[in-house]
C-alpha positions in Angstrom: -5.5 16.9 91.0 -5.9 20.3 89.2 -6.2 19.9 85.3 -5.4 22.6 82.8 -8.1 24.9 81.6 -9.7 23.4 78.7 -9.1 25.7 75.2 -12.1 26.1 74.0 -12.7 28.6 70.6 -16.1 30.0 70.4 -16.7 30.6 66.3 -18.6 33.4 65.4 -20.4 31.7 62.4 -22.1 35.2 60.6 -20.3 37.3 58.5 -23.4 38.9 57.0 -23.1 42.9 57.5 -25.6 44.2 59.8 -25.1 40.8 61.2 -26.9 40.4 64.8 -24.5 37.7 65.6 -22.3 39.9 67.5 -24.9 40.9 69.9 -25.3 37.2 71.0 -21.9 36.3 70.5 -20.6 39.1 72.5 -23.4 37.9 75.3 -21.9 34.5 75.1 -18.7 35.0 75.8 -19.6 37.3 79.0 -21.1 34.3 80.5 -18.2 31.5 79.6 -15.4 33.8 80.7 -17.0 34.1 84.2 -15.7 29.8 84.4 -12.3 29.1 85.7 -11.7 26.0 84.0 -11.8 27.0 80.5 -10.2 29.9 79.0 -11.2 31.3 75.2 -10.4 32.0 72.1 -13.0 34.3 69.8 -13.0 33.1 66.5 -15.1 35.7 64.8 -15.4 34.8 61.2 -16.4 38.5 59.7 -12.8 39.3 61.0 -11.4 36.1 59.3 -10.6 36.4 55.5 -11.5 33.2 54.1 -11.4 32.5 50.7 -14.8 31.8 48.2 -13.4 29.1 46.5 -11.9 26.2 48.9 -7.9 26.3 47.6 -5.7 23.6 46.3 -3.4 25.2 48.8 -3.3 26.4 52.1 -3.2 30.2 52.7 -1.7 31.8 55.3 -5.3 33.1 56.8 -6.1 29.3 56.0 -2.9 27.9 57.9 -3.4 30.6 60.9 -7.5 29.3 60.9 -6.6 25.6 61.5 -3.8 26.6 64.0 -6.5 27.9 66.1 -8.7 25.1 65.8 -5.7 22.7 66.5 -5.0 24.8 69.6 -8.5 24.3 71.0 -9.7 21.4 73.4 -13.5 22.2 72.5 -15.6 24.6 70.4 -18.6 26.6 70.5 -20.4 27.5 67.3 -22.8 30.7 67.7 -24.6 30.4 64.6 -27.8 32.2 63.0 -30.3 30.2 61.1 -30.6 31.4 57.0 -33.3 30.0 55.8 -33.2 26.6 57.3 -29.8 26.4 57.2 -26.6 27.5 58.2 -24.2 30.3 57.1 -22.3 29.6 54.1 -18.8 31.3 55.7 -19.3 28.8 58.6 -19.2 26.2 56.2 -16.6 27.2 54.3 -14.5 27.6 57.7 -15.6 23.9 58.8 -14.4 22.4 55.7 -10.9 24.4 55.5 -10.1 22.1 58.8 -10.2 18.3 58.8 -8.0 17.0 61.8 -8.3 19.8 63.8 -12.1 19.1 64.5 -11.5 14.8 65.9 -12.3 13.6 68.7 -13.2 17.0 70.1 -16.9 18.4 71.6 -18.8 20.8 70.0 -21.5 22.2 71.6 -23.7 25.1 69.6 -25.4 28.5 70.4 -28.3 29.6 68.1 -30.5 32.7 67.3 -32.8 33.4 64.4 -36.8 33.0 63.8 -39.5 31.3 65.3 -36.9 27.8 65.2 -34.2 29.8 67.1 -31.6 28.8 65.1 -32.1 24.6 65.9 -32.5 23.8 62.6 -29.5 25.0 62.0 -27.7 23.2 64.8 -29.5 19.7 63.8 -27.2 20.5 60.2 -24.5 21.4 62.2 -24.6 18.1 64.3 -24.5 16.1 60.9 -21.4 17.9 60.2 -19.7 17.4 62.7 -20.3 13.7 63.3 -18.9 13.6 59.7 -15.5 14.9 61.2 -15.4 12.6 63.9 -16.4 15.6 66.5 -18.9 14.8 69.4 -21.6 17.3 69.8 -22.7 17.9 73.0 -26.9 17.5 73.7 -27.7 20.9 75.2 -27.7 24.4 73.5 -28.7 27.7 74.3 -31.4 29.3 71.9 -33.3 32.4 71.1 -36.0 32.4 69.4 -37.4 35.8 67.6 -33.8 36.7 69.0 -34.0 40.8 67.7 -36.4 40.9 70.7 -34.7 38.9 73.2 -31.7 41.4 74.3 -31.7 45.0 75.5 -29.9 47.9 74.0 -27.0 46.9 75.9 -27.0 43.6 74.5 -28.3 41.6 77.7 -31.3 39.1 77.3 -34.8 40.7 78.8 -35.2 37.4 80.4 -31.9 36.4 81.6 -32.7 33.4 83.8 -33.6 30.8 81.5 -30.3 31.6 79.2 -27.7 31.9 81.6 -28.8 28.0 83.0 -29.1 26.8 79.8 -25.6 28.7 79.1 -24.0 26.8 82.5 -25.9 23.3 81.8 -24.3 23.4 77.9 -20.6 24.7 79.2 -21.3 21.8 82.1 -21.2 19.3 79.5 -19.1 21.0 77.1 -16.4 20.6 80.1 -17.2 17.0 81.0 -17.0 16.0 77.2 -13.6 18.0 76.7 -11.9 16.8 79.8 -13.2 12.9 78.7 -11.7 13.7 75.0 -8.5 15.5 75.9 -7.0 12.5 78.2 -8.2 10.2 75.8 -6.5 11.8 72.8 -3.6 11.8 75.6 -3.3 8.5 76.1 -4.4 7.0 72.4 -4.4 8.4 69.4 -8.0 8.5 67.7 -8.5 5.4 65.5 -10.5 7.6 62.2 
């Protein structure tokens, strides 16, 4: 029986100017829109005003945020690595949803240094186990990424990424289908 494409938002997690998150990101979601059973939703978080301060109540940009996240089956985070860590407006974005992130997948695409941004995702993964999300095991990485894609914004070695890109949406899909009937059929004990 044919399911429903899974929702799945892909979060941009920079919004550093100059940012080479967009380069990446924009690579990313070339490669997931070519699947058939999940469709997208670009949560770029330089377009997203989020507030410094975390609110006592909800804004409209806040409300709209979680909306999105409610909306979505399973998430991708593309995040750089600052100084061991992640960014602070991916943070800031995590925390402003609560709910929206249970008993969902999470799977993660990284870029920075020499660590490729896995330091990073090892935060991330704390995070989210926090919030009652499931991460799943494989991500895609690039290392020294400023001399990984072309002036086009391809990867010079395009093999390797595009696998690990199809093994980590694999899973991602498995995990999401698993989570979505189960949310279905009994609500999340938390």
């Amino acid at each position: 029986m044919p399911q429903d494409p899974l929702q799945v938002a892909i979060i941009f997690g920079s919004n550093r100017e100059g940012r080479f998150g967009h380069v990446v990101g924009r690579w990313f979601v070339r490669q997931a829109r070519q699947r058939a059973d999940m469709v997208f939703d670009v949560v770029d978080l330089a377009a997203v005003d989020l507030p410094a301060a975390y609110p006592q109540q909800a804004s409209p940009v806040i409300e709209a945020l979680r909306a999105r996240f409610d909306e979505a089956d399973a998430f991708v985070v593309v995040t750089p690595e600052y100084n061991h860590g992640y960014p602070a407006g991916l943070k800031q974005a995590i925390d402003l949803a609560f709910h929206e992130w249970r008993a969902k997948p999470v799977a993660f695409v990284s870029y920075g240094g020499m660590s490729g941004g896995l330091r990073a995702v090892e935060q991330l993964r704390q995070v989210f186990a926090e919030l009652h999300a499931v991460t799943v095991r494989d991500t895609v990485s690039f290392h020294m990424a400023h001399g990984r894609f072309d002036d086009h914004g391809e990867p010079l070695e395009p093999d390797g990424c595009n696998a690990a890109v199809k093994t980590m949406l694999d899973q991602l899909a498995w995990w999401g289908l698993a989570l979505r009937t189960a949310r279905a059929s009994r609500p999340y004990a938390a």
